[in-house]
C-alpha positions as CSV (number, residue, x, y, z in Angstrom):
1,X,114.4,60.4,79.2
2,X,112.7,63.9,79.5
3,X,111.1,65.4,77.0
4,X,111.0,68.7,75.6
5,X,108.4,71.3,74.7
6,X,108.1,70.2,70.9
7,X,106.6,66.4,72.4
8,X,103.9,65.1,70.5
9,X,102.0,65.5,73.5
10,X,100.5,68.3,75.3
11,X,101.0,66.8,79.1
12,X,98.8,64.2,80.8
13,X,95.7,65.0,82.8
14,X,94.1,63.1,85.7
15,X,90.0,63.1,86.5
16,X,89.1,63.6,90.1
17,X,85.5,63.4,91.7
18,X,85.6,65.8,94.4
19,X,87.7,69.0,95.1
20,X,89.7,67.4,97.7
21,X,91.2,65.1,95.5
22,X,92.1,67.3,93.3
23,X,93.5,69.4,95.9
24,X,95.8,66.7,97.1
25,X,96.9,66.0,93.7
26,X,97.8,69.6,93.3
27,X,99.8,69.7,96.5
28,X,101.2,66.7,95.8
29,X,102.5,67.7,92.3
30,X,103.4,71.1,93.4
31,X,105.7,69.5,96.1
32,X,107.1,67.0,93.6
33,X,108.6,69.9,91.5
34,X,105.8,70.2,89.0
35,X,105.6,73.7,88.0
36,X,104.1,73.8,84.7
37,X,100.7,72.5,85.2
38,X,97.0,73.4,85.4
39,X,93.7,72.3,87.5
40,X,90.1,72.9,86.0
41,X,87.2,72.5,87.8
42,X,83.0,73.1,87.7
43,X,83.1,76.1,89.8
44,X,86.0,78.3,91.6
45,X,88.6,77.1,94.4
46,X,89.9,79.8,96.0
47,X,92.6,77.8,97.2
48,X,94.0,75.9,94.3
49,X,95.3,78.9,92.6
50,X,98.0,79.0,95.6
51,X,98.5,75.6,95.8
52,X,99.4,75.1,92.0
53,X,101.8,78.2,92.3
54,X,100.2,80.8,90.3
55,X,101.5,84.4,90.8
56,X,99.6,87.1,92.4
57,X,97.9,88.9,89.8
58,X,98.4,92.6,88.8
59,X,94.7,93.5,87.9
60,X,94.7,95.7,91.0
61,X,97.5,97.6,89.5
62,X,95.9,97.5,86.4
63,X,92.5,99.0,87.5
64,X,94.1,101.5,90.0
65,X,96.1,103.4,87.2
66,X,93.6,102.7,84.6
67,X,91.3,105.0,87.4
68,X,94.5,107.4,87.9
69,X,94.5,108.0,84.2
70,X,90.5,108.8,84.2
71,X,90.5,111.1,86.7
72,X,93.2,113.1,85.5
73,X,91.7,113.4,81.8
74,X,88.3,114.3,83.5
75,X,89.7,117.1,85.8
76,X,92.2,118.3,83.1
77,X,89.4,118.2,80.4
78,X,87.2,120.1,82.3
79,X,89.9,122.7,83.3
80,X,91.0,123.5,80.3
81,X,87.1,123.6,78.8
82,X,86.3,126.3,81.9
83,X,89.6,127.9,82.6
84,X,91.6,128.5,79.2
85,X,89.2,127.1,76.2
86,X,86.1,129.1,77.2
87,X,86.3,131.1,80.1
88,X,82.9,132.6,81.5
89,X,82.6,134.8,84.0
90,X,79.8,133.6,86.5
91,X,79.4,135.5,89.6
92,X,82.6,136.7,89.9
93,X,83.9,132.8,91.0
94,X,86.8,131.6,89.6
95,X,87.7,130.1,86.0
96,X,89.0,126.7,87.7
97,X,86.4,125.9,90.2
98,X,87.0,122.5,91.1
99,X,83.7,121.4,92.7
100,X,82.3,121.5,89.6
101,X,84.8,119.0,88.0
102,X,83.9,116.7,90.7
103,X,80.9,114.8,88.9
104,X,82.5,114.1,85.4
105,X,85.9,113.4,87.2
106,X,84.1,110.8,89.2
107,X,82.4,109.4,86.4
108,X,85.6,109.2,83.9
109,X,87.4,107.6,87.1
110,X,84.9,104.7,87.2
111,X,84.9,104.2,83.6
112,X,88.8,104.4,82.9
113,X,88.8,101.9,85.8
114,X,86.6,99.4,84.9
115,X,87.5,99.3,81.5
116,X,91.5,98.9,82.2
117,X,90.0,96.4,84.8
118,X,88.3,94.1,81.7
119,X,91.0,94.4,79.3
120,X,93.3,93.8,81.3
121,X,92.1,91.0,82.9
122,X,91.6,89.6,79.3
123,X,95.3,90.6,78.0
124,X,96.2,88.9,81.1
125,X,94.5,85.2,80.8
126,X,95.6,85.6,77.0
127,X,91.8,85.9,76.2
128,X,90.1,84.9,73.7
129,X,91.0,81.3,73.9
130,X,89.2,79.4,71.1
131,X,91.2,76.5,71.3
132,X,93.3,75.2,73.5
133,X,94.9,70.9,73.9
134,X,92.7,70.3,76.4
135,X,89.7,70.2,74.3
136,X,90.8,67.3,72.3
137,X,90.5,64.8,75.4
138,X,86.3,64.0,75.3
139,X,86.2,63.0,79.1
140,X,87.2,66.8,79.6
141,X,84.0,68.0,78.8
142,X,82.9,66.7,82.1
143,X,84.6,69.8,83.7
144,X,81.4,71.8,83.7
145,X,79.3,69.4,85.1
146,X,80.7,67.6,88.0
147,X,85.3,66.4,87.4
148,X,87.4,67.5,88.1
149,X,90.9,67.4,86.6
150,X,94.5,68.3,86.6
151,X,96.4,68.6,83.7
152,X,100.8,68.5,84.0
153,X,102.2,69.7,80.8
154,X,104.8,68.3,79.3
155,X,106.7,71.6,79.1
156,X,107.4,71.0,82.4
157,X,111.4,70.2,83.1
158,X,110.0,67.7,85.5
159,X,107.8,65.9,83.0
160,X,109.0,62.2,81.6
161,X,106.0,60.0,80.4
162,X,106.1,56.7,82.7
163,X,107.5,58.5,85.6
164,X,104.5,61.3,85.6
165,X,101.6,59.0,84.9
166,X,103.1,57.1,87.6
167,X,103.0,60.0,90.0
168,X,99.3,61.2,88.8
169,X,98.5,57.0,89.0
170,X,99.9,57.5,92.7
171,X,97.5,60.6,93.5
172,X,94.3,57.4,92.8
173,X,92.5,59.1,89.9
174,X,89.2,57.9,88.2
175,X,90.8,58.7,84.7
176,X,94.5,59.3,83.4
177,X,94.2,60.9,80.1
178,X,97.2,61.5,77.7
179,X,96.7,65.2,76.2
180,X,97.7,65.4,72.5
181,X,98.7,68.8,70.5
């Protein structure tokens, strides 16, 4: 029988020593039709992002017309400052001199950018996380030392209790851990 979302449990989550177990597991589930799942580890693995099926991310995007938008306030802010605001008459050169918006349309570029780059990074991960089921297993807090562990969730169409901790049992854990709400 398959459960749905509103189980009383979050998913079930297997403790690994080394990143290649883990790695395995994550293939392994990935290939089995597991979709809705999620590895956690001590430091980055580049890999494992792929390997779990997570989509490309779109902070690129996010920080390339966060910088569009910078620029063009900077350039346009100083244009209309020099050109219609408060025009002044140096040397005879033009009202919209554009080398001189250079430095402030740099700058506003870089901020606009980086900025767009952290909030949206942050909107994107659903940032802050205070809490999240994971936290209620107390082996888990391993994670920052030296497990390694991945986590299906039992939102997963795939999911059914005996037949998953079978699977996970399969991938030779140290730990299989049931993950409540």
């Amino acid at each position: 029988m398959k459960q749905t979302p509103t189980s009383p449990i979050y998913g079930l989550m297997a403790e690994f020593d080394n990143p290649t177990a883990l790695m395995h597991a994550a293939e392994a589930a990935y290939a089995a039709g597991y979709r809705q799942m999620d590895a956690y580890s001590p430091y980055p693995i580049e890999e494992l992002a792929e390997v779990i099926g997570f989509p490309k991310t779109r902070v690129p995007l996010i920080v390339l017309i966060g910088g569009l938008m910078g620029g063009a306030s900077a350039f346009s802010l100083c244009y209309w400052c020099s050109a219609i605001s408060y025009p002044v008459v140096v040397a005879g050169r033009p009202f919209n001199s554009w080398p001189a918006f250079i430095v402030p349309t740099f700058e506003l570029t870089i901020l606009f950018a980086s900025l767009a780059g952290v909030f949206g990074m942050l909107a994107l991960n659903g940032l802050p996380l205070p809490y999240h089921p994971v936290f209620n297993v107390d082996r888990f807090s391993a994670v920052t030392r030296d497990k390694f562990f991945l986590c299906l969730e039992a939102a997963d169409p795939m999911f059914d209790r005996t037949e998953s901790e079978k699977f996970l049992a399969a991938q030779h854990p140290d730990f299989i851990t049931e993950v409540p709400h």
